[in-house]
N, C-alpha and C positions, 0 to 999 in steps of 0.2 A: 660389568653389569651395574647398572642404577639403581637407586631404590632410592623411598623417601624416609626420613628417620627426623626423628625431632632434633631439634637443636641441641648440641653437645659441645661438653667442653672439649672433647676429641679433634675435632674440625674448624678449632679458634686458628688457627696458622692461614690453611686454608681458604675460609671464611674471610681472616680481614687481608687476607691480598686479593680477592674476588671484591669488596667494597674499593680499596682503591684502584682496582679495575671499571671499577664503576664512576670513579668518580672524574677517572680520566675524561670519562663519556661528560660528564657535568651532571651524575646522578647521584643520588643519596649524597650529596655535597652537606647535609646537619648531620653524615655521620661523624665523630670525633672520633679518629682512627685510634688513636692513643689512650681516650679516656678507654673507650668499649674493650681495650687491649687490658686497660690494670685493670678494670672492674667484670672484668667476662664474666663471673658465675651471676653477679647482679643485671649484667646484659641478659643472659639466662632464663632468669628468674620472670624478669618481664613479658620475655616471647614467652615463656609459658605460666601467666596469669593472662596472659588475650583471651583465654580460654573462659575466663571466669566470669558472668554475669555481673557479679558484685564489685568486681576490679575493672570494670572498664569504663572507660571516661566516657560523658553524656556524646550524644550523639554519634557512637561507633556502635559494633553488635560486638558478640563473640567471636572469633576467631581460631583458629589453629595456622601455625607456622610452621612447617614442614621444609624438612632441607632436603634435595637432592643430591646423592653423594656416588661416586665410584670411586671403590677400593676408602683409601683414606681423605679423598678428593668433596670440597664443599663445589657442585656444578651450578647449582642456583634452588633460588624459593618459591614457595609454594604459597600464599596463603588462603585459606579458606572460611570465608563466611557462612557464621553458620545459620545465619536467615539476613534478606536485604531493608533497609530502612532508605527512605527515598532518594539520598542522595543514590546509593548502591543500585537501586533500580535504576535509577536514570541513566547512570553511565559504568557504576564501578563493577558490580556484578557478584558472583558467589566466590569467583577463583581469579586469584592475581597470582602470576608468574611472573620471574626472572629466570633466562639462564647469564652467567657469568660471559664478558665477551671474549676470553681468552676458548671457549668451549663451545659458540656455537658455529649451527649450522653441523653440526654432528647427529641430529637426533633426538639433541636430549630435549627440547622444547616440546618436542611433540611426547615423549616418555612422560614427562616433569604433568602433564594435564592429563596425560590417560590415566597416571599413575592417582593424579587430585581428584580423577571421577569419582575413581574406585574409591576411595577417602571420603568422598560425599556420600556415597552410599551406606558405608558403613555407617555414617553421620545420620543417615534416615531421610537424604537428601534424596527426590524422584525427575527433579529438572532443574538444570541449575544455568544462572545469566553469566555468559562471560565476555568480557568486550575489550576490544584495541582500538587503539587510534588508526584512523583510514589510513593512512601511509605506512603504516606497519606491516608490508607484506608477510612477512616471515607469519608472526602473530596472528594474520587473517587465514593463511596455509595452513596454520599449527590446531584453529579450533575447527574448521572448515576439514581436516583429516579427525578430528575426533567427533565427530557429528555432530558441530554448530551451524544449525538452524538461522539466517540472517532473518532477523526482523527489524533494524532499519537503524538507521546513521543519526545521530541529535549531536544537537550543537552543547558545547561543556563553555562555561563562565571562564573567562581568563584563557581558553587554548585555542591556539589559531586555528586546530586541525576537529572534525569532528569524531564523534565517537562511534564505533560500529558497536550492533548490540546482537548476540549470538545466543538462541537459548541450546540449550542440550541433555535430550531425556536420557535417563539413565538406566536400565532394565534392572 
């Protein structure tokens, strides 16, 4: 069973072999495996000041970072915006996932955002924008089975692909 759980020094193993899983892809390629490995509690610290008005650098919002985990396993993140500022309306949205690629196509993509609704709700959150790149079938499947709403494709600065924009009311 999955569940989301905030970031933990429990799930540092797991976690940075899931980033060089990622990076195989040519993702999070500015993470420094090694620095984030001696300084974990300070890695930490930072995913959760996201959270805090006062600590977040101009032009982001708030945030929470949420991990997806089975048993003692990091499966991927969750993060959640807790209101949009224009870039975020235009293409980034209230909820950014990963899952790990060692893990998908199991399920947990689709868990990992039912489970981030639920999270916005508690947040006070009543509809929230979440969007993929159009070539991302997985990810169009994944908001498309939790009840995203297509409301239409824009072009993003710098990406060859555009962005599908998905709202989803939350009861």
């Amino acid at each position: 069973m999955a569940f989301l759980v905030a970031p933990a020094e429990h799930y540092k193993e797991s976690y940075l072999q899931a980033i060089q899983e990622f990076q195989v892809e040519g993702r999070h390629m500015d993470v420094n495996v090694k620095r984030v490995s001696r300084n974990f509690g300070h890695f930490l610290r930072y995913l959760w000041a996201l959270e805090d008005r006062r600590r977040v650098r101009p032009g982001r919002v708030p945030a929470t970072d949420l991990w997806l985990v089975a048993g003692n396993e990091f499966i991927g993140r969750l993060s959640l915006r807790h209101e949009l500022n224009a870039t975020l309306l235009h293409w980034g949205g209230h909820i950014g996932y990963e899952i790990r690629p060692s893990q998908r196509r199991r399920g947990y993509g689709k868990e990992i955002l039912r489970l981030g609704l639920a999270e916005a709700r508690i947040r006070g959150l009543r509809r929230v924008l979440v969007t993929c790149d159009e070539d991302n079938t997985g990810s169009k499947k994944i908001i498309e089975h939790n009840g995203g709403q297509f409301e239409d494709a824009v072009d993003v600065e710098g990406s060859p692909v555009k962005k599908l924009r998905y709202w989803i009311d939350i009861p």
